[in-house]
C-alpha positions as CSV (number, residue, x, y, z in Angstrom):
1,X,0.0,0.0,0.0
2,X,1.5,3.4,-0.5
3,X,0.8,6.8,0.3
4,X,-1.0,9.2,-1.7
5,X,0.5,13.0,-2.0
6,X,-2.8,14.0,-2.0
7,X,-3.4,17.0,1.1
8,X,-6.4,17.7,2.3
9,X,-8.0,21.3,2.1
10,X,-7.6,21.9,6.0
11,X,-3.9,20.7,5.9
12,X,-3.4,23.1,3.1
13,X,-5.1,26.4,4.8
14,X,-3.6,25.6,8.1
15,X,0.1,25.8,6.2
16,X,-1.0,28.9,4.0
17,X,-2.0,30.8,8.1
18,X,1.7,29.3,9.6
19,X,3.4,31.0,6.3
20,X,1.2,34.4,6.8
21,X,1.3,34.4,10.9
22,X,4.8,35.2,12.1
23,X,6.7,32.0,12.9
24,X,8.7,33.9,15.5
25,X,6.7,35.7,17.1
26,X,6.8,36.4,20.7
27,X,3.6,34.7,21.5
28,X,4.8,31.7,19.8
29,X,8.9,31.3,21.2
30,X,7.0,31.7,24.4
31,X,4.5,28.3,23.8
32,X,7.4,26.2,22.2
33,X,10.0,27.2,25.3
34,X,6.8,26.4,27.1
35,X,6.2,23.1,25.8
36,X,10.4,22.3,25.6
37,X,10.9,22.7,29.3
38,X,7.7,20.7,30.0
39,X,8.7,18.2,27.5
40,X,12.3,18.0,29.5
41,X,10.6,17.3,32.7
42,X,8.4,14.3,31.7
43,X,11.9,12.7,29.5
44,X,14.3,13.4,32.1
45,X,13.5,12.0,35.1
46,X,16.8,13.9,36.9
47,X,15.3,16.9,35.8
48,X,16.8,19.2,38.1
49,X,13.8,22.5,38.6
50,X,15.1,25.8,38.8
51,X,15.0,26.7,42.7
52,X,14.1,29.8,43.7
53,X,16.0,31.7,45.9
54,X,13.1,32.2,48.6
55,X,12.6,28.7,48.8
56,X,16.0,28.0,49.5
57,X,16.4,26.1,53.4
58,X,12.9,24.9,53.7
């Protein structure tokens, strides 16, 4: 069996809005460092979490 090329209208707008939205936008670095440092935590078990200072003897 082998794959078609064929796209299907939804795939298609949803690539023509990524191309006209700004791919590095503010809004967006933010998500994907978002979504990095959460994806970091569930992979790395030894994940060490940035400690806050104030938090720091308890």
């Amino acid at each position: 069996m082998s794959k078609s090329n064929h796209t299907s209208e939804i795939t298609q707008f949803l690539k023509q809005l990524d191309e006209e939205i700004k791919p590095d936008s503010k809004s967006r670095q933010a998500e994907k460092d978002k979504y990095a440092q959460i994806n970091e935590k569930r992979d790395n078990p030894e994940y060490d979490e940035k400690k806050s200072k104030l938090w720091e003897g308890f």
